[in-house]
N, C-alpha and C positions, 0 to 999 in steps of 0.2 A: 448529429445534424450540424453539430456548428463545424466539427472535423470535416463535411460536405462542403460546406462553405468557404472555407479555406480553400480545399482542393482547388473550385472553381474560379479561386481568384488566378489571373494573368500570372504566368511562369516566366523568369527569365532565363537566363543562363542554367544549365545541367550542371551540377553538382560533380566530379567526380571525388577518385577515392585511391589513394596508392598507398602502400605497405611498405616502409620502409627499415631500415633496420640502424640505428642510431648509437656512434661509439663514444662510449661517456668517457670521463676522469678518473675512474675508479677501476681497479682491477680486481682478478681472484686471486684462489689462493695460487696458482702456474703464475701469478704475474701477468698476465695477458690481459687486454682491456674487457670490459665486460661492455655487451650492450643491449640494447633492449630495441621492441620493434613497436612500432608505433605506428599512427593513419597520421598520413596527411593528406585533408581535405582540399581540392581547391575550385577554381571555375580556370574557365581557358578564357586570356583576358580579351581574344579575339571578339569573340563571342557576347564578352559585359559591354563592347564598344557595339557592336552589332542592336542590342538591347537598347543599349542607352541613344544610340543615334535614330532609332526606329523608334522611340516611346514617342509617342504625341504630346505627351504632357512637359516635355522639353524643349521643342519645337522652336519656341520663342524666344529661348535662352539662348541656344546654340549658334556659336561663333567659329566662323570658317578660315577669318585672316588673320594675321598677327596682329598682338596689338604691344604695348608697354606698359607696365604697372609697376607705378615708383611709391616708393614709400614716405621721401619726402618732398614739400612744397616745391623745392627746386630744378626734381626730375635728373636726380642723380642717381639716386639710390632706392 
């Protein structure tokens, strides 16, 4: 039941999943590199903006023009 619950909460972005094949520092015994394969997980960043621009709980936050942000009193830096 709580695994229900979860489900039913709001999804963002899809998840994918690609298989890649990774050449390390190490070799065998031919001398040739060795590698290994691995997931890499990621979202399509298209998509987190789509998300994050569409969430209503941001709404408020969300800033359209430039603005400047200095780090010191002077507005130099």
């Amino acid at each position: 039941s709580f695994l229900k619950k979860i489900d039913e909460l709001p999804h963002g972005a899809a998840w994918s999943c690609k298989k890649i094949s990774i050449q390390g520092n190490r070799t065998d015994e031919k001398g040739k590199p060795l590698h290994k394969d691995v997931e890499l997980w990621m979202w399509n960043p298209i998509e987190c903006i789509k998300d994050l621009i569409g969430n209503p709980l941001f709404k408020d936050q969300m800033v359209y023009t430039p603005a400047r942000a200095y780090m010191d009193s002077a507005g130099l830096h």
